[in-house]
Backbone bond lengths (Angstrom), bond angles and torsions (degrees), N, CA, C in turn:
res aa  C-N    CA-C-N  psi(-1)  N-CA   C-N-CA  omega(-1)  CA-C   N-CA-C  phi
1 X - - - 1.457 - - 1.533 108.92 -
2 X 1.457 121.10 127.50 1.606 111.48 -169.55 1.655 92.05 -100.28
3 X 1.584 93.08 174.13 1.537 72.08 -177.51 1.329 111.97 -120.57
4 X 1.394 125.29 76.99 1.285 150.07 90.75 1.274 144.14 -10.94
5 X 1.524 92.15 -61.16 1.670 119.87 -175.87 1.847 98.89 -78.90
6 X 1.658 96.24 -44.21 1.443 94.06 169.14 1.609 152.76 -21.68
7 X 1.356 97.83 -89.39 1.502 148.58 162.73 1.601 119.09 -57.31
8 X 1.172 106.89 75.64 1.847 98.74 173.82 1.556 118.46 -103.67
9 X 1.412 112.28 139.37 1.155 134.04 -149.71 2.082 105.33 -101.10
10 X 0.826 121.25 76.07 1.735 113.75 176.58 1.334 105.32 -54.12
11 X 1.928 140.67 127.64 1.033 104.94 -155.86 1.574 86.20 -116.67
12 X 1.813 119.71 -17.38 1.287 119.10 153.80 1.539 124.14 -50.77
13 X 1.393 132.21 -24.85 1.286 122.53 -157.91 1.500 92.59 -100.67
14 X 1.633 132.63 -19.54 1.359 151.94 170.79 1.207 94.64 -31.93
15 X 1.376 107.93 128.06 1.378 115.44 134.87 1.480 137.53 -118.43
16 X 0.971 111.51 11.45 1.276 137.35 168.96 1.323 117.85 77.14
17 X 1.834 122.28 25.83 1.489 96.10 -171.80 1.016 108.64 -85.40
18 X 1.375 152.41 3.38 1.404 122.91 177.83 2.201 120.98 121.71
19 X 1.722 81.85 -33.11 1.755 103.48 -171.56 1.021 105.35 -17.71
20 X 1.332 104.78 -57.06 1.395 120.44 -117.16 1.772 86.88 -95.12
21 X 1.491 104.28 -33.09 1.658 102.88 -171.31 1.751 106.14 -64.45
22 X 1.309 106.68 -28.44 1.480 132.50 -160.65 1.680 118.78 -61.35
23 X 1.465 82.64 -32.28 2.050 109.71 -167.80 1.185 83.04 -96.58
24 X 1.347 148.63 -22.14 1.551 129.20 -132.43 1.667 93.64 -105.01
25 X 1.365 123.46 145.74 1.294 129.23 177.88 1.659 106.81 -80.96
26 X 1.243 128.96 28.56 1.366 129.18 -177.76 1.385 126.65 100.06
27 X 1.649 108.07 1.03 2.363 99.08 175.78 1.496 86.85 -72.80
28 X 1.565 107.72 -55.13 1.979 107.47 -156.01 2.061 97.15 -63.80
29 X 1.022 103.90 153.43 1.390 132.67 176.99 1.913 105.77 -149.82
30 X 1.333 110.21 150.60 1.632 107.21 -173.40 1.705 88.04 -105.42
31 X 0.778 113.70 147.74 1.506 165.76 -142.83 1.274 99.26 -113.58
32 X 1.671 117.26 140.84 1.821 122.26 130.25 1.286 107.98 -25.13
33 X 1.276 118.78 -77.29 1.213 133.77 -140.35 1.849 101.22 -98.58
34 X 1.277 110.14 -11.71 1.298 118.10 168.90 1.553 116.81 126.81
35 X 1.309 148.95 -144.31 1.620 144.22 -152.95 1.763 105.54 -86.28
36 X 1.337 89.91 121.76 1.802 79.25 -168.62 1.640 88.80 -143.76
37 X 1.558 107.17 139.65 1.636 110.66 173.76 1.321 105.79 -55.61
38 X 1.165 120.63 129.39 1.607 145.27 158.31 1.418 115.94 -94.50
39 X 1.617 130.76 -17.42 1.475 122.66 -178.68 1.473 107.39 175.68
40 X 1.190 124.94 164.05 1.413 114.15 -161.93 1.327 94.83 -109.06
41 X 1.952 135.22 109.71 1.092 106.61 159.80 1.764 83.46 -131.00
42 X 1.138 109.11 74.14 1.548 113.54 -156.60 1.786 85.57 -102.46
43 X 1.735 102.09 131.76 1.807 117.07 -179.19 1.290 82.20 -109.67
44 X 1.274 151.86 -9.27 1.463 137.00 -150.82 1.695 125.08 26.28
45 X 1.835 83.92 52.49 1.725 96.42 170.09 1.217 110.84 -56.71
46 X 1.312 116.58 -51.17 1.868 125.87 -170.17 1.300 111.27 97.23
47 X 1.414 103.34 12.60 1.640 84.73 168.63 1.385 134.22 -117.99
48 X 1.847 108.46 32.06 1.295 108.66 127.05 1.575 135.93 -69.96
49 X 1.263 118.23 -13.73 1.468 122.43 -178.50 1.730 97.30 -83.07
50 X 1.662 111.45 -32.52 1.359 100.86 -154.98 1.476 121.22 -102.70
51 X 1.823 94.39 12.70 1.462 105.29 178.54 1.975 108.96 -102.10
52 X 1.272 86.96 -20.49 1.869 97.05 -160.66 1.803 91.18 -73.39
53 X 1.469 88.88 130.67 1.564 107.46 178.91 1.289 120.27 -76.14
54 X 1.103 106.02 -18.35 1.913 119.67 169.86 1.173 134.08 -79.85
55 X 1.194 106.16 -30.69 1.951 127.33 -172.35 1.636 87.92 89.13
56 X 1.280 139.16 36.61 1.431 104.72 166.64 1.537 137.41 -110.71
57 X 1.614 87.16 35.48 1.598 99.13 172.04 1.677 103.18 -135.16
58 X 1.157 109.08 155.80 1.687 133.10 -158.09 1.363 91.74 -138.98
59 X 1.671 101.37 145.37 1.623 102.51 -173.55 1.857 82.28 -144.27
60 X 1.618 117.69 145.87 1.385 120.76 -158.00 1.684 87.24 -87.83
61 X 1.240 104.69 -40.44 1.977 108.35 -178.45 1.275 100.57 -78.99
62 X 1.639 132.00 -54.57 1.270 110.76 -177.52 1.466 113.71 -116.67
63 X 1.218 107.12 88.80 1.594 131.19 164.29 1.579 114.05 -22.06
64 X 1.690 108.13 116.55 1.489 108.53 170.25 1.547 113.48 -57.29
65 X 1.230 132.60 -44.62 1.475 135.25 164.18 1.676 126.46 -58.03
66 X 0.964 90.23 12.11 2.076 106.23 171.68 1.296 89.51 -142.24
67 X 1.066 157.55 50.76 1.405 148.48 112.49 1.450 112.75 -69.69
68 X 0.995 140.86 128.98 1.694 133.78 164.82 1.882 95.13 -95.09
69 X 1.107 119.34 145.33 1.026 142.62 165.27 1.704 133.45 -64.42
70 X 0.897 135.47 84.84 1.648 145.41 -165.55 1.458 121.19 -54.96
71 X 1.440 123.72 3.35 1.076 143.27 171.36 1.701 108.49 -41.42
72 X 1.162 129.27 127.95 1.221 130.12 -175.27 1.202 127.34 59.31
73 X 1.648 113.26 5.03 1.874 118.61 -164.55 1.286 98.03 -69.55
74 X 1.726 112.34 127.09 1.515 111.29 177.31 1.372 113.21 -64.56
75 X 1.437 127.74 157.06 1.723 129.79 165.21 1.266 95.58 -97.29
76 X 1.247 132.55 154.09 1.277 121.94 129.21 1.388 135.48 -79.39
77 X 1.095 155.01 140.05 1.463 169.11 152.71 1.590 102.97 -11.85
78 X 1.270 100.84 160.98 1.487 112.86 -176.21 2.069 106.00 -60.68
79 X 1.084 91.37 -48.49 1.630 91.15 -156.88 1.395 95.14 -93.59
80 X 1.429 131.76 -0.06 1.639 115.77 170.36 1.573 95.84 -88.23
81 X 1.426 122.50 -36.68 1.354 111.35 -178.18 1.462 121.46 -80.58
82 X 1.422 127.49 -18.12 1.232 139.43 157.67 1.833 122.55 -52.26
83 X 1.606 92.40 -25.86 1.376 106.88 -165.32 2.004 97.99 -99.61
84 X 1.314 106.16 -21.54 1.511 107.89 175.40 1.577 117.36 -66.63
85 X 1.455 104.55 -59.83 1.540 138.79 164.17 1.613 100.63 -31.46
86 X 1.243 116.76 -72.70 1.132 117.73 -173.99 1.645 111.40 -61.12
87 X 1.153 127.43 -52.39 1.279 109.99 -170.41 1.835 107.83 -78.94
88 X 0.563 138.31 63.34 1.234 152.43 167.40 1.524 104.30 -89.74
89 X 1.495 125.62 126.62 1.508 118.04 177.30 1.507 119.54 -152.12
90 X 0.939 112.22 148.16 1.700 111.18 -168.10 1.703 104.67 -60.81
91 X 1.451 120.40 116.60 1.568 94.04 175.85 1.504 102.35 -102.63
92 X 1.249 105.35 149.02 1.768 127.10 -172.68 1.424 121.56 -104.35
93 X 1.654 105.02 -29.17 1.433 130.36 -157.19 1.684 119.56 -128.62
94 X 1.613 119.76 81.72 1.494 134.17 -173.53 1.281 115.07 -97.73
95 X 1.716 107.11 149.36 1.126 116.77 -177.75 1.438 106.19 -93.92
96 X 1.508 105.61 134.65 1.758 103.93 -174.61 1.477 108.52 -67.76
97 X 1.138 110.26 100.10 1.554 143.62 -156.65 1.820 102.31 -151.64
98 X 1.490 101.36 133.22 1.439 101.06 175.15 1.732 100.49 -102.71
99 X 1.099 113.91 141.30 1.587 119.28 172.78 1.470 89.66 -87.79
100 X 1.395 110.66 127.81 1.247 132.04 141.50 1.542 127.50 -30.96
101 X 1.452 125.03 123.47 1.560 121.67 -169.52 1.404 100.51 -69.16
102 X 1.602 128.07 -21.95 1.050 119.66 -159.02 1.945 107.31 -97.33
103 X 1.472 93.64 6.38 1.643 95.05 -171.89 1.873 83.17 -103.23
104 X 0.937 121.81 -45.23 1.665 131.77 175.96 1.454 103.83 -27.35
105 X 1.312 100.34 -61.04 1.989 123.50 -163.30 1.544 108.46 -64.28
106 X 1.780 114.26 -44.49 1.556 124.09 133.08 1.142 128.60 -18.18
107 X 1.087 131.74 -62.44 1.813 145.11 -150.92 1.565 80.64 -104.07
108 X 1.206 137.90 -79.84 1.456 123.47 -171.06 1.425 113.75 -44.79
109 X 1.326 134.31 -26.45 1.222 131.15 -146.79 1.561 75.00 -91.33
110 X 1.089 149.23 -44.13 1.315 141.12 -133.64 1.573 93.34 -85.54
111 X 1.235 114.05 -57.46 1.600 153.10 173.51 1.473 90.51 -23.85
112 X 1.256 129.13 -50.87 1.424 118.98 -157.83 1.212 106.98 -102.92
113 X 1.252 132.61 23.88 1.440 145.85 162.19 1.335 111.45 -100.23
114 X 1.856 116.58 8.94 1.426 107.36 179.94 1.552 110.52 -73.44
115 X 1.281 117.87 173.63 1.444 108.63 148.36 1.046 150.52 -57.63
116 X 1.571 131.31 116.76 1.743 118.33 -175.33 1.330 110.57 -112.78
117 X 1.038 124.67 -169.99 1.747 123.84 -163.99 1.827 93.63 -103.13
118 X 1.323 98.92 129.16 1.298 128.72 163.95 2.038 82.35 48.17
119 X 1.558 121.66 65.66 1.471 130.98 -175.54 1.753 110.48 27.50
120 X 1.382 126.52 25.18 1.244 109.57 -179.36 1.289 114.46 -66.68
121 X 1.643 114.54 -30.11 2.053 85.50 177.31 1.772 121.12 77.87
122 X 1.472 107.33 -142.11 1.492 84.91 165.87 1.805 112.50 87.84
123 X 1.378 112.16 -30.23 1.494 110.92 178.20 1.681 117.26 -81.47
124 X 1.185 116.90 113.88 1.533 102.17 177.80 1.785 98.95 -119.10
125 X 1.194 116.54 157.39 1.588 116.50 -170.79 1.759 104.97 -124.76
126 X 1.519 91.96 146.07 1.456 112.78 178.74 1.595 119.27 -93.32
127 X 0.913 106.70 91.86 1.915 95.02 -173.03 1.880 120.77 -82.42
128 X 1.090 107.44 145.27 1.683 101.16 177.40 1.544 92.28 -126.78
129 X 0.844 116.23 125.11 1.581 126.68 160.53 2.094 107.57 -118.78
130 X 0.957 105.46 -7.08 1.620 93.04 -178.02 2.105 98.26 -85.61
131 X 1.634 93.00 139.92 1.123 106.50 -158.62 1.955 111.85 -82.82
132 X 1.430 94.92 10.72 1.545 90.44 -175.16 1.390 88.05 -132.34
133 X 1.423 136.12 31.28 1.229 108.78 153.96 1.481 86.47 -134.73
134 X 1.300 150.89 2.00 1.361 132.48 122.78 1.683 117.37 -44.03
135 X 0.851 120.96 -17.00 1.552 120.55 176.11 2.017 105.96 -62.77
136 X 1.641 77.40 -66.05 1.768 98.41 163.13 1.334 141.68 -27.77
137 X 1.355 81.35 -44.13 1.660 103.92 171.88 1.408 137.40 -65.39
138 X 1.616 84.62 -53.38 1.132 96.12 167.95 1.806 137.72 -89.45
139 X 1.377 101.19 -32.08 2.068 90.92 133.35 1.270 131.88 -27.44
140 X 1.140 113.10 -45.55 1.317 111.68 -164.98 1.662 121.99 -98.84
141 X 1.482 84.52 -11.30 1.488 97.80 167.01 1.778 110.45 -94.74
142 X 1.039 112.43 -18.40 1.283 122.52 166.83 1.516 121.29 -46.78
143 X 1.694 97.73 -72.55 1.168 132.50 175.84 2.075 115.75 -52.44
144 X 1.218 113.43 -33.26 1.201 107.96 174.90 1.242 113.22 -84.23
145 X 1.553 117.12 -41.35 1.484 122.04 -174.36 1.816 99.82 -64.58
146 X 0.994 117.61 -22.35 1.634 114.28 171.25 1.172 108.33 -58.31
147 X 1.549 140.74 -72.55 1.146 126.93 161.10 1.347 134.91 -79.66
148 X 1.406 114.65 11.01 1.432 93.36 163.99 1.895 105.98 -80.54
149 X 1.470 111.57 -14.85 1.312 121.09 -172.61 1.665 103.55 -60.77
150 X 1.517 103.86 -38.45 1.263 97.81 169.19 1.659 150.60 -104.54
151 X 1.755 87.50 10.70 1.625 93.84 178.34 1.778 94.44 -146.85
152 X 1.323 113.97 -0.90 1.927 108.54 169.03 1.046 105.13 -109.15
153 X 1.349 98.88 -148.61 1.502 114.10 -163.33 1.569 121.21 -113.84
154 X 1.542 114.10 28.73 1.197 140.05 129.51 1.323 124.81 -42.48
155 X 1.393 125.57 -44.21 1.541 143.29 -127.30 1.807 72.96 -104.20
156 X 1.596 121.76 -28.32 1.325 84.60 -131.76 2.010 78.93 -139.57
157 X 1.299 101.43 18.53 1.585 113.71 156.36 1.783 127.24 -59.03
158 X 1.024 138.89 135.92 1.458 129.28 157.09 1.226 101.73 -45.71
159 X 1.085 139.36 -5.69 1.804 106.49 -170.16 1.941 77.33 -130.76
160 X 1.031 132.52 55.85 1.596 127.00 168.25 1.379 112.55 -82.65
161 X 1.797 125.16 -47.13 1.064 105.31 171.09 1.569 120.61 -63.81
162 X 1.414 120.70 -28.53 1.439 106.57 179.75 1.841 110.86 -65.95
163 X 1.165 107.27 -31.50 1.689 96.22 -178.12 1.388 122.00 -76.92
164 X 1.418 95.86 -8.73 1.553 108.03 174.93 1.503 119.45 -77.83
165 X 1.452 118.23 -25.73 1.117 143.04 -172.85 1.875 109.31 -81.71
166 X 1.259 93.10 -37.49 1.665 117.85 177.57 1.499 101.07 -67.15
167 X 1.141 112.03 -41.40 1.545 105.80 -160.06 1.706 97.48 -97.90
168 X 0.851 124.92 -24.85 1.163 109.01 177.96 1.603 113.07 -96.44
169 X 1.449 140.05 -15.71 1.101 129.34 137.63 1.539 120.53 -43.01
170 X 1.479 131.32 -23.62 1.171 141.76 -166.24 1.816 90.06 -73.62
171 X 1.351 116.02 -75.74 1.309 133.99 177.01 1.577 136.26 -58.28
172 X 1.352 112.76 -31.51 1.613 138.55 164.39 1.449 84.77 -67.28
173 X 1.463 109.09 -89.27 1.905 121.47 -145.77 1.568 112.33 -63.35
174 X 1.299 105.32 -36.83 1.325 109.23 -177.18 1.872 99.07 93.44
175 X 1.026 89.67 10.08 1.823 99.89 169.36 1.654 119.37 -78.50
176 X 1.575 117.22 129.04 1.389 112.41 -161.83 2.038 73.77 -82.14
177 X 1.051 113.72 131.97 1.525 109.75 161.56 1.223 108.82 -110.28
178 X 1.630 108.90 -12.21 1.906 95.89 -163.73 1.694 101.59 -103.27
179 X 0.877 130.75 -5.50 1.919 134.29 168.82 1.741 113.05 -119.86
180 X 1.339 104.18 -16.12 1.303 125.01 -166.50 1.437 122.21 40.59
181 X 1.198 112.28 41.37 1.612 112.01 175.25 1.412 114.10 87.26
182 X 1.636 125.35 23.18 1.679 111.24 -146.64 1.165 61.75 -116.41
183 X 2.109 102.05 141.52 0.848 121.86 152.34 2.125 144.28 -70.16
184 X 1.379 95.77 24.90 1.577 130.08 171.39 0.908 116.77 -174.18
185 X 1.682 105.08 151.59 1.263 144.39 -178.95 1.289 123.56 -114.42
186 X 1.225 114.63 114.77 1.884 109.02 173.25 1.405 100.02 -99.22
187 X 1.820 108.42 122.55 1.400 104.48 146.46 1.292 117.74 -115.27
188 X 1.313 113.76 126.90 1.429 136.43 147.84 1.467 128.95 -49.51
189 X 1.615 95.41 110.91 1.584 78.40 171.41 1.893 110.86 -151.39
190 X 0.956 107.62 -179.21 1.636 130.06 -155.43 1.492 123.65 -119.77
191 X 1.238 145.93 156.74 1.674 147.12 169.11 1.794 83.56 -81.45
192 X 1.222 112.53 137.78 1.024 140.75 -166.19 1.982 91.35 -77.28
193 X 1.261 101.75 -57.52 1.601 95.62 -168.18 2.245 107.43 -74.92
194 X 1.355 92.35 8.98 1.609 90.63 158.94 1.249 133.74 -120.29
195 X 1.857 124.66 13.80 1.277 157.19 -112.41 1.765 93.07 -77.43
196 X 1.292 104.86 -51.34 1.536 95.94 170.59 1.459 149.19 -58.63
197 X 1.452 94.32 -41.93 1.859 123.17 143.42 1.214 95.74 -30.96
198 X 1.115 117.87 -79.29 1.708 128.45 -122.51 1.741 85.14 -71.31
199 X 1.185 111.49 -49.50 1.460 119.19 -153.20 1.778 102.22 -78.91
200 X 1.458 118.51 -19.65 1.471 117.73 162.05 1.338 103.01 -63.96
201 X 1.388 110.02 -66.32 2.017 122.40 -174.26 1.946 87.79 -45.16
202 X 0.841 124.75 -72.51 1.732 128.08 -162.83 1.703 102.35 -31.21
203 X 1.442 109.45 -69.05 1.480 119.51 -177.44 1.335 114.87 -64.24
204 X 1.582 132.30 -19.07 1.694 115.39 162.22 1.918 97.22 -85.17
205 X 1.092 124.62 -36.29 1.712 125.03 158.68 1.328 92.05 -10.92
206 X 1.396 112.30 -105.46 1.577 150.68 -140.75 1.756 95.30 -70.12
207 X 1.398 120.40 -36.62 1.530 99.35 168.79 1.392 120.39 -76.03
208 X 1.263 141.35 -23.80 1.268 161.02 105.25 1.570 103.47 14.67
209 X 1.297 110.63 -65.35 1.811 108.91 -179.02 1.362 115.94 -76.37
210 X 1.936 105.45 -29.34 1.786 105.40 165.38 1.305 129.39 -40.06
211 X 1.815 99.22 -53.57 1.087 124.07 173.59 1.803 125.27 -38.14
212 X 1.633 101.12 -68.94 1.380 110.15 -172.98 1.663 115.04 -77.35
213 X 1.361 116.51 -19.28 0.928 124.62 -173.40 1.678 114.96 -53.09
214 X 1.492 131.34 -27.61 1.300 123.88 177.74 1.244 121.17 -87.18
215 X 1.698 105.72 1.65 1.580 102.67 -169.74 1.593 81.50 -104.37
216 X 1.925 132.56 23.42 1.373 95.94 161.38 1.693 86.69 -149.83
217 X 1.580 106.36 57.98 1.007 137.94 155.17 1.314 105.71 74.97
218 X 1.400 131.27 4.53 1.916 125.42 -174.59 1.370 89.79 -98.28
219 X 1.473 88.65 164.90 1.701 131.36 163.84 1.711 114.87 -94.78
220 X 0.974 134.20 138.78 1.341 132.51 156.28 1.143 120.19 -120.55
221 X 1.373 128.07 165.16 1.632 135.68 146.23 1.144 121.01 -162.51
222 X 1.546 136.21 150.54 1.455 175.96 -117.77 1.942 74.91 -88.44
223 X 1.244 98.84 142.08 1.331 111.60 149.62 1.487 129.98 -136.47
224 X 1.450 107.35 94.92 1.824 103.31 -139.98 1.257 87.32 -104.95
225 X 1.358 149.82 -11.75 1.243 147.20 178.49 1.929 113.63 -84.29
226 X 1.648 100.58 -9.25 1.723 97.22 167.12 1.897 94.96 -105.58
227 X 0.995 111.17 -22.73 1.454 110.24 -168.77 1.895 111.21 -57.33
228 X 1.501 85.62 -48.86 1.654 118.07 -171.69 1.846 94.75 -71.99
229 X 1.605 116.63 -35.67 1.762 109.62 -178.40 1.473 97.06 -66.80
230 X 1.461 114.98 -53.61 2.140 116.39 -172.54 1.169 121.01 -51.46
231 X 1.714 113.34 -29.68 1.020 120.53 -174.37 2.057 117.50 -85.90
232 X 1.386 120.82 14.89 1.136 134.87 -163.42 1.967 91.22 -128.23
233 X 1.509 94.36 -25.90 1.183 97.63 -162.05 1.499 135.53 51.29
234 X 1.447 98.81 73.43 1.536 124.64 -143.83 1.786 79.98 -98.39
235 X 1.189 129.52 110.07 1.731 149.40 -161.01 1.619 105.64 -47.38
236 X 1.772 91.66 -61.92 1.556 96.70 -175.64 1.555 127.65 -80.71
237 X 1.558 115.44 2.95 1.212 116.94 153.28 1.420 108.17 -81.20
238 X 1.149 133.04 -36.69 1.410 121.58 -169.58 1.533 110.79 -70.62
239 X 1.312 101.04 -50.24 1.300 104.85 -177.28 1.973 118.36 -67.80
240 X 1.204 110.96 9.91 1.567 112.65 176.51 1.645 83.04 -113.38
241 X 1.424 152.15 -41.34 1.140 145.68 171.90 1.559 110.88 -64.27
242 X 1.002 124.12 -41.15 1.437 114.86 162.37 1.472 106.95 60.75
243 X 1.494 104.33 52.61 1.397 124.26 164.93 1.922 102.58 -56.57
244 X 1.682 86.73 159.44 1.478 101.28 144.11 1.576 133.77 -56.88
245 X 1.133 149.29 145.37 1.275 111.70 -157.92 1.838 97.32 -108.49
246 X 1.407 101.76 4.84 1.334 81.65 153.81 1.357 137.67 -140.00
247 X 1.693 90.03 59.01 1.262 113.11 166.68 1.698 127.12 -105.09
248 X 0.655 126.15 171.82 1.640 120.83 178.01 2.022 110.24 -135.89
249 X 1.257 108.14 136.70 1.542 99.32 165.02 0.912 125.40 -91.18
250 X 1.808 107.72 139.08 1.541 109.07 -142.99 1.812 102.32 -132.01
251 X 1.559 100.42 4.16 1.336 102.27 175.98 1.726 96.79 -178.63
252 X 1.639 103.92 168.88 1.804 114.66 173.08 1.505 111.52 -139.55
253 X 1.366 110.74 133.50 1.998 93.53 145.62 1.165 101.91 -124.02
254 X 1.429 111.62 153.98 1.783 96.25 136.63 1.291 130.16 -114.04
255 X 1.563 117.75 148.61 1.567 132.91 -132.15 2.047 83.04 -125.83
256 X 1.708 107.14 121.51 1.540 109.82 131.34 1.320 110.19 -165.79
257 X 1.247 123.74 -134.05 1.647 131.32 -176.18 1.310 98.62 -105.31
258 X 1.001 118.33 144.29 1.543 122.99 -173.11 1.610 121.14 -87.31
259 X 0.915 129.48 159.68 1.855 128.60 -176.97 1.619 91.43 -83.82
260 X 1.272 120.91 -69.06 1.319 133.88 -149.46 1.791 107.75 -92.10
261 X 1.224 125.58 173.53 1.488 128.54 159.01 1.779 95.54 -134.51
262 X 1.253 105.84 169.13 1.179 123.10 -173.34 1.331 125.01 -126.13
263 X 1.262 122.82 117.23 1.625 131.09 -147.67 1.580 99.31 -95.50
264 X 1.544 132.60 -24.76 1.979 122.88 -171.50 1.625 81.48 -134.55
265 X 1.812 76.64 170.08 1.181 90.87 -157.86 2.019 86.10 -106.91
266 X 1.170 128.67 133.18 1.340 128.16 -159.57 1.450 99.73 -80.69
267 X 1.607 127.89 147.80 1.166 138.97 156.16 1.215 121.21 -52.01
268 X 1.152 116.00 172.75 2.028 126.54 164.71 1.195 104.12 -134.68
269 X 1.361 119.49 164.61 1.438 124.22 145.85 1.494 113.80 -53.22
270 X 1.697 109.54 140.55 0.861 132.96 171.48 1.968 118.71 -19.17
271 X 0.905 121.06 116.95 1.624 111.91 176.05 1.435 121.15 -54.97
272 X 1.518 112.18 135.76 1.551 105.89 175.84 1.557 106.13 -103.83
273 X 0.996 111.28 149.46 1.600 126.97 -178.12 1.519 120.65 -149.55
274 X 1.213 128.59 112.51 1.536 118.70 163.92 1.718 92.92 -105.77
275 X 1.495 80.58 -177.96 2.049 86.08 -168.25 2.119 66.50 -139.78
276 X 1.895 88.74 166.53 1.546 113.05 170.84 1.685 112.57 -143.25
């Protein structure tokens, strides 16, 4: 599709300022007569449709009638949104509570409005919410990180004694440490022949769902010990996930209601900054 076929031009609703040429990464060029494709380097960001103050541009991928309009959208202030950002926290600890598929479909929906490189997109997610094949899972993620701890490249991570510690609380305590009891799972995943893409696009995804996730009452956190099994392509996890096969997993959380709330807002190390 060139984008020609794309890009339609209202030339009554025109007013000619320019916006739209302004936002545009180089198809729009202004015109005699006003904004007219000059070359196709069209990502179908949409934000020639979503800058023009008139409605008089139409995009075939991003539809003037699926734009919602920003008119009155509150901001928040520096230090209420500084103060959101910041409290953001890994949750570890769920109440045996089922999340609703339809609060999931929510939190993903938001998720896929993150940013991707040059709009490729491309992430679609696998969810498990049934509680006995998260059981599964996490055995088996158990069970590999045991020996990969001792003959991969587990063994030989900065964080080895902590996963070592994980896995054997897993097996000693009878503690799920590696899903931690959450009643969901996000898997992330990718076209196999774009694996690096996918897995940049995946991780602004999935922080994206960190993010929104407390304003509809869940906890999340990173699940880097199934991320790190898919990525070895460890057989019998794949084959109980029963991917596409030509997809790859390209990220994890796990998603529920949290046990605890959290009263400060935690420090960091010091910020690094050079200037040029």
């Amino acid at each position: 599709m060139t984008a020609d076929n794309l890009i339609q031009i209202n030339q009554e609703q025109c007013i000619k300022c320019g916006l739209c040429v302004k936002v545009c990464r180089g198809t729009l060029g202004m015109g005699e007569h006003g904004p007219e494709v000059v070359d196709n380097f069209c990502i179908a960001c949409g934000h020639c449709v979503a800058v023009c103050p008139n409605g008089a541009l139409d995009h075939k991928l991003a539809p003037l009638e699926k734009q919602a309009l920003l008119e009155n959208t509150p901001m928040p202030d520096a230090n209420t949104a500084a103060r959101f950002l910041r409290s953001r926290r890994s949750v570890r600890s769920f109440q045996k509570k089922r999340v609703p598929r339809e609060t999931i479909r929510e939190l993903l929906d938001i998720a896929h409005f993150a940013p991707t490189a040059c709009n490729s997109q491309g992430v679609s997610y696998h969810v498990v919410d049934d509680s006995v094949t998260l059981k599964e899972i996490a055995a088996m993620i158990a069970d590999w990180a045991e020996e990969d701890l001792n003959h991969g490249a587990l063994g030989k991570s900065p964080w080895s004694k902590n996963t070592s510690n994980t896995i054997r609380c897993y097996h000693e305590n009878g503690e799920d440490t590696i899903l931690r009891d959450a009643p969901c799972l996000i898997i992330a995943t990718a076209d196999k022949d774009r694996f690096a893409l996918g897995r940049d696009n995946t991780h602004f995804a999935l922080t994206y769902a960190q993010l929104y996730a407390p304003v509809l009452g869940l906890g999340t956190c990173w699940s880097g010990l199934l991320e790190y099994c898919a990525a070895v392509e460890h057989e019998p996890l794949l084959r109980l996930l029963n991917l596409p096969e030509n997809r790859s997993v390209t990220g994890a959380i796990i998603v529920g209601y949290p046990v605890y709330s959290f009263k400060r807002l935690v420090d960091r190390d010091p910020l690094r900054i050079s200037w040029q």
